[in-house]
N, CA, C and O atoms as a GROMACS GRO file, in nm:
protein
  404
    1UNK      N    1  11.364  16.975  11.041
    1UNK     CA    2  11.283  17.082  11.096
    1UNK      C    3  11.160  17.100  11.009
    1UNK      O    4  11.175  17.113  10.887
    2UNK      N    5  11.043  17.103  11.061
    2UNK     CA    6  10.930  17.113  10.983
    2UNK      C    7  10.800  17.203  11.046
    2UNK      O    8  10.737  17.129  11.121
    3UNK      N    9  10.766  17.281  11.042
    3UNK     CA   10  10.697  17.418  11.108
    3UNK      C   11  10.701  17.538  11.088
    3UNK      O   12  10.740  17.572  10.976
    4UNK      N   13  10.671  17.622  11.166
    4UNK     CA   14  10.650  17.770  11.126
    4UNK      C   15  10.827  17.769  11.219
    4UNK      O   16  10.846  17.659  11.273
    5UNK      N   17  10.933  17.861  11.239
    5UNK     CA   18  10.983  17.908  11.287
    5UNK      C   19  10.951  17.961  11.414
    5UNK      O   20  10.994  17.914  11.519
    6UNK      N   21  10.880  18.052  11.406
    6UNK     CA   22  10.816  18.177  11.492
    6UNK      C   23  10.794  18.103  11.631
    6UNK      O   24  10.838  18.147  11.738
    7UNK      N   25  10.704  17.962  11.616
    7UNK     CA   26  10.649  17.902  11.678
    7UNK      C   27  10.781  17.781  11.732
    7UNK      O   28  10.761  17.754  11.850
    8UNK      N   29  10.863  17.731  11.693
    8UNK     CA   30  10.946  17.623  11.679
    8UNK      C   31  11.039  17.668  11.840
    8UNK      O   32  11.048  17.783  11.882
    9UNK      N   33  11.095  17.554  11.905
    9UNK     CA   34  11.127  17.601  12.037
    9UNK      C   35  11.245  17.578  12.012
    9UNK      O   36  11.278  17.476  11.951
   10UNK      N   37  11.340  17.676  12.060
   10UNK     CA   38  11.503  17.696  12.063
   10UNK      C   39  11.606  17.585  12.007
   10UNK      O   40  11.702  17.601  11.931
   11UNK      N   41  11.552  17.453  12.077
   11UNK     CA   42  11.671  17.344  12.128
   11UNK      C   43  11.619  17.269  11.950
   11UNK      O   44  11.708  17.206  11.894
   12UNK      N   45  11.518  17.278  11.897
   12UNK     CA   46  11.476  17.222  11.761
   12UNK      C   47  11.554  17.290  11.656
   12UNK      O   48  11.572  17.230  11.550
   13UNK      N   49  11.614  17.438  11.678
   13UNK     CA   50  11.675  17.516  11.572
   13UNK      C   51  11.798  17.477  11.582
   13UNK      O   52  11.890  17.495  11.502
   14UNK      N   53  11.801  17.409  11.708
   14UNK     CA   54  11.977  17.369  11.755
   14UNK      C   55  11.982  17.221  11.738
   14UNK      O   56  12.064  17.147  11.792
   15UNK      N   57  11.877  17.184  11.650
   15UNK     CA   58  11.884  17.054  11.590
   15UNK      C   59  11.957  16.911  11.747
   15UNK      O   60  12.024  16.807  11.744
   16UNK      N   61  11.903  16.978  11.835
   16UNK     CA   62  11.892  16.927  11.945
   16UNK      C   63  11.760  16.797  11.995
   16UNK      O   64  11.698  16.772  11.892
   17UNK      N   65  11.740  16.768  12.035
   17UNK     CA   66  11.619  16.607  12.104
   17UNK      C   67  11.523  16.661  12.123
   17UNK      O   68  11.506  16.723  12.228
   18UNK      N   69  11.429  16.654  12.024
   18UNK     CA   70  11.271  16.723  12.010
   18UNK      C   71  11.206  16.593  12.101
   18UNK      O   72  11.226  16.472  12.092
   19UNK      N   73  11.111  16.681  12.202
   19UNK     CA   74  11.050  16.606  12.317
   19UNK      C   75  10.937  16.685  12.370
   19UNK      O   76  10.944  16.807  12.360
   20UNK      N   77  10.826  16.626  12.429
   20UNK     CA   78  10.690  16.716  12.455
   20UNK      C   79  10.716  16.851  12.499
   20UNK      O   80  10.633  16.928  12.449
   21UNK      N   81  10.799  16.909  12.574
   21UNK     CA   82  10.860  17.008  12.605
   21UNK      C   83  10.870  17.138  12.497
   21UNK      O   84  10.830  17.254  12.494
   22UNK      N   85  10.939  17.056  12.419
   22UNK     CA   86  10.925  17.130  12.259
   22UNK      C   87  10.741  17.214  12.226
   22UNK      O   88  10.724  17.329  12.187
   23UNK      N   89  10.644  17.123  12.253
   23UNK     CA   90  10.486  17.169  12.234
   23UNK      C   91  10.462  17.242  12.345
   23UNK      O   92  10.373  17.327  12.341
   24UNK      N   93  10.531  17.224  12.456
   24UNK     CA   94  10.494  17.349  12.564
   24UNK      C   95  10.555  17.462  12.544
   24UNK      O   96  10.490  17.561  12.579
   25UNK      N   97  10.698  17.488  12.482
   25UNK     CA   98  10.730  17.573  12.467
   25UNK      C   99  10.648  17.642  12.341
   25UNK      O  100  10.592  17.746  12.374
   26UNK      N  101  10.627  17.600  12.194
   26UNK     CA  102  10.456  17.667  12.156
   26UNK      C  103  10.368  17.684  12.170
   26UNK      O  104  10.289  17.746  12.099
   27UNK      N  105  10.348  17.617  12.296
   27UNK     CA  106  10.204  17.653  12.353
   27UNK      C  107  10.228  17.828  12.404
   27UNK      O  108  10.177  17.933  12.366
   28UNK      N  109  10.312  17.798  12.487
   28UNK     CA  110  10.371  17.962  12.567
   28UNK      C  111  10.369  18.051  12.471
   28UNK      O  112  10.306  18.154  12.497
   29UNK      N  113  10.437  18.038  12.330
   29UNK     CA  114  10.406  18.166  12.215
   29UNK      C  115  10.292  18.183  12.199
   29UNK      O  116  10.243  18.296  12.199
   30UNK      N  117  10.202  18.039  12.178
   30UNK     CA  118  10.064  18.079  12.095
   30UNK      C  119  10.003  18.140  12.212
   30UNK      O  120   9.957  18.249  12.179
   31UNK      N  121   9.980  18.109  12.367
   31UNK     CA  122   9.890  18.150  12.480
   31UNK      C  123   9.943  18.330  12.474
   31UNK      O  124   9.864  18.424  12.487
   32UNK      N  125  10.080  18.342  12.454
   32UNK     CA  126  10.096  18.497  12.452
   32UNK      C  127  10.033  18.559  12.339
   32UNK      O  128   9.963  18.656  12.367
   33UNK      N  129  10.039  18.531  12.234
   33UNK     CA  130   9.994  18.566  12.147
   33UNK      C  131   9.842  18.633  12.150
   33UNK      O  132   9.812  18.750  12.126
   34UNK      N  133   9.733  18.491  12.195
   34UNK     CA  134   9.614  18.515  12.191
   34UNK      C  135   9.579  18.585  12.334
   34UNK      O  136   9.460  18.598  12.361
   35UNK      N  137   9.653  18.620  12.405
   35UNK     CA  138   9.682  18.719  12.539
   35UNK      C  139   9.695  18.835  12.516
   35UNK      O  140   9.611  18.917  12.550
   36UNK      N  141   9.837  18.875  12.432
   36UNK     CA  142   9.877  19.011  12.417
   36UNK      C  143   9.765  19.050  12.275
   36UNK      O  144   9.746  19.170  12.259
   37UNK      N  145   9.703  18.965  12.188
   37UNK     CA  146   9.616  19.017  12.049
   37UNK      C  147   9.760  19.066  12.024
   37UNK      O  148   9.773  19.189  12.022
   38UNK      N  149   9.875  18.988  12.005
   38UNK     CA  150   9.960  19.032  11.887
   38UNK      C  151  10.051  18.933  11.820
   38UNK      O  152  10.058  18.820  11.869
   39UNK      N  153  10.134  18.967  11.698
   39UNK     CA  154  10.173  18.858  11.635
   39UNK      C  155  10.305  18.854  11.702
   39UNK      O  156  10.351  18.964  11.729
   40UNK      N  157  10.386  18.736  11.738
   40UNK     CA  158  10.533  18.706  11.802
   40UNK      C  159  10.611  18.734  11.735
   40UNK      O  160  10.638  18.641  11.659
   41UNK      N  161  10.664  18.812  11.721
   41UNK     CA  162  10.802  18.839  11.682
   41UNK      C  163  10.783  18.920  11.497
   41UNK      O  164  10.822  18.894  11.383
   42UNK      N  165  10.693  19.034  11.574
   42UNK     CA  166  10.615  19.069  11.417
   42UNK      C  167  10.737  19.122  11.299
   42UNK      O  168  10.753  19.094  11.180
   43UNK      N  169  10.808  19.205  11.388
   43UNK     CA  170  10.916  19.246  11.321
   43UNK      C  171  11.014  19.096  11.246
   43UNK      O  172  10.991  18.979  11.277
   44UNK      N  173  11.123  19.140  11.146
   44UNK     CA  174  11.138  19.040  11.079
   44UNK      C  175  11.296  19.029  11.148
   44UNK      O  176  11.374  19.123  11.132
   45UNK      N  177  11.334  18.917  11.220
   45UNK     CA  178  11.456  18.887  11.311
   45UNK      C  179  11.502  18.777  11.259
   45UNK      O  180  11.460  18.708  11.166
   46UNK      N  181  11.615  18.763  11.345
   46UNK     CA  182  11.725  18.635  11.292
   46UNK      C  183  11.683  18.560  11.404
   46UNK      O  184  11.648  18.594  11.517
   47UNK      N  185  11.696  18.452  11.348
   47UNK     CA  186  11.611  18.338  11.424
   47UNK      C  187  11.742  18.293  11.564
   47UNK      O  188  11.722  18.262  11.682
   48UNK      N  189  11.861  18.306  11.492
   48UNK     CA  190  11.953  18.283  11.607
   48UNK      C  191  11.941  18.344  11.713
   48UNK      O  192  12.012  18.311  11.808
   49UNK      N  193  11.825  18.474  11.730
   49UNK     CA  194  11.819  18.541  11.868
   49UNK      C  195  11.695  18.470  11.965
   49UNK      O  196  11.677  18.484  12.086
   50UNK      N  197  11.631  18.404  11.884
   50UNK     CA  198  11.534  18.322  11.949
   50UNK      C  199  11.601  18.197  12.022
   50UNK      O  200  11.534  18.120  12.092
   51UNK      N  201  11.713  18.186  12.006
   51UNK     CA  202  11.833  18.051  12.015
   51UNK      C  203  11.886  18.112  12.118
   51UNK      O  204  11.900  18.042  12.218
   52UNK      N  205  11.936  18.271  12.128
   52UNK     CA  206  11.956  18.314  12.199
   52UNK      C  207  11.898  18.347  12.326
   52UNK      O  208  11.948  18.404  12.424
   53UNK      N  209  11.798  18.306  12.308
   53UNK     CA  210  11.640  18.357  12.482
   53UNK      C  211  11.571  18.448  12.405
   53UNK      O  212  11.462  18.433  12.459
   54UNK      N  213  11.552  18.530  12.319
   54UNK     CA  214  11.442  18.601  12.257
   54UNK      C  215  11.348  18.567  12.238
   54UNK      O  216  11.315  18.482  12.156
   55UNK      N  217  11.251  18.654  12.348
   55UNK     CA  218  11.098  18.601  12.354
   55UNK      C  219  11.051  18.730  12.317
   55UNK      O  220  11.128  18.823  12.292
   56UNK      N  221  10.904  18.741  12.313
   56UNK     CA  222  10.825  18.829  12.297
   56UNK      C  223  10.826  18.898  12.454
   56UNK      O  224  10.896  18.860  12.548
   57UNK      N  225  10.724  19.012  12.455
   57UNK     CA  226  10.742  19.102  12.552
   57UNK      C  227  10.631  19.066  12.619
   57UNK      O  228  10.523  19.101  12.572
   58UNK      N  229  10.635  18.988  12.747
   58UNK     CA  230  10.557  18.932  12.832
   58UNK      C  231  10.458  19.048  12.876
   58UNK      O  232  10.346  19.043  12.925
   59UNK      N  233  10.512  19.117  12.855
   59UNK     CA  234  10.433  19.231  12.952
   59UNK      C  235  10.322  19.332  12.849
   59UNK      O  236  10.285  19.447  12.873
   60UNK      N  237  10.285  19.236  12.722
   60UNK     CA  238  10.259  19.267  12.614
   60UNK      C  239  10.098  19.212  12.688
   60UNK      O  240  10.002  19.270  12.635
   61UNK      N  241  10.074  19.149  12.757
   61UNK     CA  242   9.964  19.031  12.808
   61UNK      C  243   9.887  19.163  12.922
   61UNK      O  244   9.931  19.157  13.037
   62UNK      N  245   9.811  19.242  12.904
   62UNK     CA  246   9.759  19.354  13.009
   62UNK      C  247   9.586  19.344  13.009
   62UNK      O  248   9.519  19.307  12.912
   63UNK      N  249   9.553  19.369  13.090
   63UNK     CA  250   9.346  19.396  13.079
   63UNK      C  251   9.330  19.287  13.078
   63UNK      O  252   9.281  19.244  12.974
   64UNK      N  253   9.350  19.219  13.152
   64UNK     CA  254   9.258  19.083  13.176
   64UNK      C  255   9.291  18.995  13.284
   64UNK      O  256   9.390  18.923  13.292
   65UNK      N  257   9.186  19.010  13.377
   65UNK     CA  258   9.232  18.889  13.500
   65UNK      C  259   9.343  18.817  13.484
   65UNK      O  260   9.409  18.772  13.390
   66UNK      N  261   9.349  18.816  13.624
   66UNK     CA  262   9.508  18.707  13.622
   66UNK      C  263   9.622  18.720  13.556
   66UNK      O  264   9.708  18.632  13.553
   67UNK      N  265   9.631  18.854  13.485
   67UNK     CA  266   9.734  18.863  13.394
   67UNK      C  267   9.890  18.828  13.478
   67UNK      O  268   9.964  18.749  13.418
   68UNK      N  269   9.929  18.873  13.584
   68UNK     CA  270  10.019  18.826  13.582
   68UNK      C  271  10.046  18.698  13.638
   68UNK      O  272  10.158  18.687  13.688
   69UNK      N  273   9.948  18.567  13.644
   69UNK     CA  274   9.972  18.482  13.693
   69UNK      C  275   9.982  18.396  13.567
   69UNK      O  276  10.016  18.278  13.559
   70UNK      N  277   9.937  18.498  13.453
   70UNK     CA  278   9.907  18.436  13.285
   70UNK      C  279  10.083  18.479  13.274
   70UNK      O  280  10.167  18.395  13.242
   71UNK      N  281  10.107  18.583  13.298
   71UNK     CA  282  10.271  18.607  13.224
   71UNK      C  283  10.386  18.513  13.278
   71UNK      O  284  10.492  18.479  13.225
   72UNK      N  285  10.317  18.476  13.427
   72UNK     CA  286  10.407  18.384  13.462
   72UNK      C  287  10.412  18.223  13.420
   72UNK      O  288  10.518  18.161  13.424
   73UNK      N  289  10.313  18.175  13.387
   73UNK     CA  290  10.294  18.067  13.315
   73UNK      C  291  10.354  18.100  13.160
   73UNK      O  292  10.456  18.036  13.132
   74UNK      N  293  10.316  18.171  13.080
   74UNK     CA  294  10.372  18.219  12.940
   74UNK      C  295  10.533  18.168  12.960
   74UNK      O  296  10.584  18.071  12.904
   75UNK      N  297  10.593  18.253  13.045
   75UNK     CA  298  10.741  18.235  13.055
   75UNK      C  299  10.735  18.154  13.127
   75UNK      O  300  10.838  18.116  13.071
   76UNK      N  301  10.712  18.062  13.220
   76UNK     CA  302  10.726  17.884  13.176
   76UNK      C  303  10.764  17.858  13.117
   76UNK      O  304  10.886  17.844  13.119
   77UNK      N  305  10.696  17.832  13.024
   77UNK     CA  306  10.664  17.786  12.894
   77UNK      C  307  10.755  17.753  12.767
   77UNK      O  308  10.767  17.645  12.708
   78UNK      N  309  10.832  17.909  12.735
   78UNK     CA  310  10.892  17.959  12.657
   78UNK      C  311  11.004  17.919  12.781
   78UNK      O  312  11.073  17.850  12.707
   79UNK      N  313  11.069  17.910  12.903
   79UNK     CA  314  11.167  17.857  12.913
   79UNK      C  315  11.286  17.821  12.851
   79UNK      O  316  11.268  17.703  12.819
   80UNK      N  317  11.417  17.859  12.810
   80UNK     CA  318  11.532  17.825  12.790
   80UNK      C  319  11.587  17.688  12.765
   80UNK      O  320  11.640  17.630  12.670
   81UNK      N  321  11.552  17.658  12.899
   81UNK     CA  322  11.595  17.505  12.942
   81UNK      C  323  11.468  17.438  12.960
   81UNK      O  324  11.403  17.450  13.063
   82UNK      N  325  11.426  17.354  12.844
   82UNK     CA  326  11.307  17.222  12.842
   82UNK      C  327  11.272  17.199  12.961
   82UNK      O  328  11.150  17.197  12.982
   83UNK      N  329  11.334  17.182  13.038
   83UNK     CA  330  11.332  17.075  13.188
   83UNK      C  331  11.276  17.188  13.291
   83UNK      O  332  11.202  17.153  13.383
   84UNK      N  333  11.314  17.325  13.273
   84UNK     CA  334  11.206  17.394  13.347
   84UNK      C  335  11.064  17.422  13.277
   84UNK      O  336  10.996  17.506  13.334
   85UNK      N  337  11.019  17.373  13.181
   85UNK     CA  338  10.906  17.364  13.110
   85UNK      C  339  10.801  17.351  13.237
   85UNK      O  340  10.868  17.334  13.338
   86UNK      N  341  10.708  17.352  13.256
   86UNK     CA  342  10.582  17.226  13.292
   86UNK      C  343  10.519  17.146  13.184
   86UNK      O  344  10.511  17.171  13.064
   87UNK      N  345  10.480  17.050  13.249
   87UNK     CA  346  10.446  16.940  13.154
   87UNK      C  347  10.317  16.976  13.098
   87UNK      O  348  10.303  17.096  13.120
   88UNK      N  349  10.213  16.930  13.036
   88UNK     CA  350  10.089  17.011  12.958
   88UNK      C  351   9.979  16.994  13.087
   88UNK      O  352   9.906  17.088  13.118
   89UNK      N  353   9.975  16.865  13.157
   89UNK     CA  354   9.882  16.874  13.256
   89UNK      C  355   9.927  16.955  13.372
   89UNK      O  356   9.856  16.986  13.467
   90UNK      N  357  10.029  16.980  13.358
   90UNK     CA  358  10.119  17.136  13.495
   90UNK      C  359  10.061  17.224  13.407
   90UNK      O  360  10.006  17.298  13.489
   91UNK      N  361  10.031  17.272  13.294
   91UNK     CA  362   9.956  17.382  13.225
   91UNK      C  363   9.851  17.389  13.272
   91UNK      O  364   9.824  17.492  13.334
   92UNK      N  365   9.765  17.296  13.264
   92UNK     CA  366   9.643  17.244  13.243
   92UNK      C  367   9.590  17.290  13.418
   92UNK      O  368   9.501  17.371  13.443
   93UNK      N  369   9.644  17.238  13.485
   93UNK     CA  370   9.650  17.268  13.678
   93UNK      C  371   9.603  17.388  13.696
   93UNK      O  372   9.494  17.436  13.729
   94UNK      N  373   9.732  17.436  13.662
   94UNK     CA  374   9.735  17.589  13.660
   94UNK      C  375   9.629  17.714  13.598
   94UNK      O  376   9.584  17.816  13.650
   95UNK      N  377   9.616  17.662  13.482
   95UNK     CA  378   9.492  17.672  13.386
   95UNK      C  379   9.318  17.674  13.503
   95UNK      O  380   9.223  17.752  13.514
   96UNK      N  381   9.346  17.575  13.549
   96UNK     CA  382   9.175  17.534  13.625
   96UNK      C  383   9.234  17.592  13.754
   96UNK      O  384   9.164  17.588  13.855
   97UNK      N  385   9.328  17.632  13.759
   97UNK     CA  386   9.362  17.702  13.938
   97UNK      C  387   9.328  17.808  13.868
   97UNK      O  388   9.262  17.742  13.788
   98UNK      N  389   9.318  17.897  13.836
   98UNK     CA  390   9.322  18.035  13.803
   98UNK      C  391   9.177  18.069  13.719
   98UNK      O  392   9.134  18.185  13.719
   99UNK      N  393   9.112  17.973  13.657
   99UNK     CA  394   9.010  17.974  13.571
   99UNK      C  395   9.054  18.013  13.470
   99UNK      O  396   8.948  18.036  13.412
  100UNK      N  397   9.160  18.051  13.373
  100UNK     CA  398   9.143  18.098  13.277
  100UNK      C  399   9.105  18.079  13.149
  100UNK      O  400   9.128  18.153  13.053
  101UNK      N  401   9.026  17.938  13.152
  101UNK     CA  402   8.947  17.930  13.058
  101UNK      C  403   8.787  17.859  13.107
  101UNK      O  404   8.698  17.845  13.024
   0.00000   0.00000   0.00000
């Protein structure tokens, strides 16, 4: 394991098959992050609850176009199960469907 925690996706703490999936699921923290202007998981937690589905508070993402088509991509992202991920160019789609950048 080599990274920040905060950022690191579930199935990597479970010393489970790190796969691009793994970078979408940090993408989803960091896009909430620079969404909600706040830090993930500021308070200081046990990482096993992030193992557990502990995400940040989607609904943390407010005042700004498209927000909830942004919260729904976020939780994508952060997904449970890798395989409901989207892939980075399914980000990327979605991303230029919506304009949000």
């Amino acid at each position: 394991m080599v990274g920040n925690l905060i950022y690191m996706a579930p199935e990597i703490m479970r010393w489970m098959q790190v796969t691009k999936k793994c970078d979408i699921y940090s993408f989803g923290i960091i896009l909430w992050e620079v969404m909600s202007r706040k830090n993930p998981f500021n308070d200081m937690l046990h990482f096993h609850e992030i193992v557990e589905g502990l995400r940040p508070n989607v609904n943390d993402v407010v005042d700004i176009q498209n927000s909830d088509d942004i919260k729904i991509l976020i939780t994508k992202c952060w997904d449970a199960n890798p395989q409901n991920r989207p892939s980075m160019k399914g980000v990327v789609a979605i991303m230029e469907k919506y304009s949000f950048y």
